[in-house]
C-alpha positions in Angstrom: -3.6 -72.4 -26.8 -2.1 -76.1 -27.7 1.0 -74.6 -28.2 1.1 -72.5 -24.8 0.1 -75.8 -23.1 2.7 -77.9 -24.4 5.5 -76.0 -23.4 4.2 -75.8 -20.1 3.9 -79.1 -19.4 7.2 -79.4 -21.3 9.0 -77.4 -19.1 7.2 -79.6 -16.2 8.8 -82.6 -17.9 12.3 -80.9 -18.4 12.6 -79.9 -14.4 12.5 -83.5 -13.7 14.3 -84.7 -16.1 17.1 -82.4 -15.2 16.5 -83.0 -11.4 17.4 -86.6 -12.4 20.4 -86.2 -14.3 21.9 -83.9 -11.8 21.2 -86.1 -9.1 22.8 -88.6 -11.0 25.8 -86.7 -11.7 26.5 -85.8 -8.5 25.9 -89.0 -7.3 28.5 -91.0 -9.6 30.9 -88.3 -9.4 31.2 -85.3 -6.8 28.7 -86.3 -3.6 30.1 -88.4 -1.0 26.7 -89.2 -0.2 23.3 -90.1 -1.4 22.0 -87.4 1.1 24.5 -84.9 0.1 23.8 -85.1 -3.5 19.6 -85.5 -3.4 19.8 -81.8 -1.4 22.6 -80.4 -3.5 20.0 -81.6 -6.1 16.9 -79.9 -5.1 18.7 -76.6 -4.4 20.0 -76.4 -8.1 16.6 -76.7 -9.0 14.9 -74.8 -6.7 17.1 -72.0 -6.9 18.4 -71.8 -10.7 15.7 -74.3 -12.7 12.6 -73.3 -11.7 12.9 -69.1 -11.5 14.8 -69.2 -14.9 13.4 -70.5 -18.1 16.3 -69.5 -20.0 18.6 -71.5 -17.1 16.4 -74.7 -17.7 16.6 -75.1 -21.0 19.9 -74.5 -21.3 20.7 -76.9 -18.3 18.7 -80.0 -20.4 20.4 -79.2 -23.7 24.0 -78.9 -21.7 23.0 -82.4 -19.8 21.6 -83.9 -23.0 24.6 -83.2 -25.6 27.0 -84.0 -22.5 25.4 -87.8 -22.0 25.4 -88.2 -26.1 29.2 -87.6 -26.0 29.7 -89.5 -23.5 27.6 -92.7 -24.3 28.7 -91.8 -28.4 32.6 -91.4 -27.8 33.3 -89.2 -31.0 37.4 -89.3 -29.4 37.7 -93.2 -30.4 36.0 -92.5 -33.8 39.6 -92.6 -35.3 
């Protein structure tokens, strides 16, 4: 039962994370607005996060490996 209850609250954790981040990428990059891009926001996540695990987990590994190459830079490595 530990097990079944840390992925649930897991996957609690990973909708808001991923609520963030794509807030924040639309924000910095493709919404005009703050408005625009906190309801673009929520309907991503109401609509594709929270019906589909499969879609949210892949979503937070996408996000996460995307901000590692960004903040790492592996292009300037040589």
């Amino acid at each position: 039962m530990l097990v079944l209850d840390f992925w649930s609250d897991f996957g609690i954790i990973v909708d808001i994370l991923v609520f963030f981040v794509v807030y924040k990428l639309l924000r910095n990059s493709l919404a005009p607005s703050k408005t625009i891009a906190f309801i673009t926001s929520l309907v991503v996540v109401f609509l594709l996060v929270l019906p589909y695990e499969w879609f949210k987990y892949l979503l937070f590994v996408v996000l996460v490996l995307g901000a590692a190459w960004a903040k790492l830079e592996p292009g300037k490595w040589f």
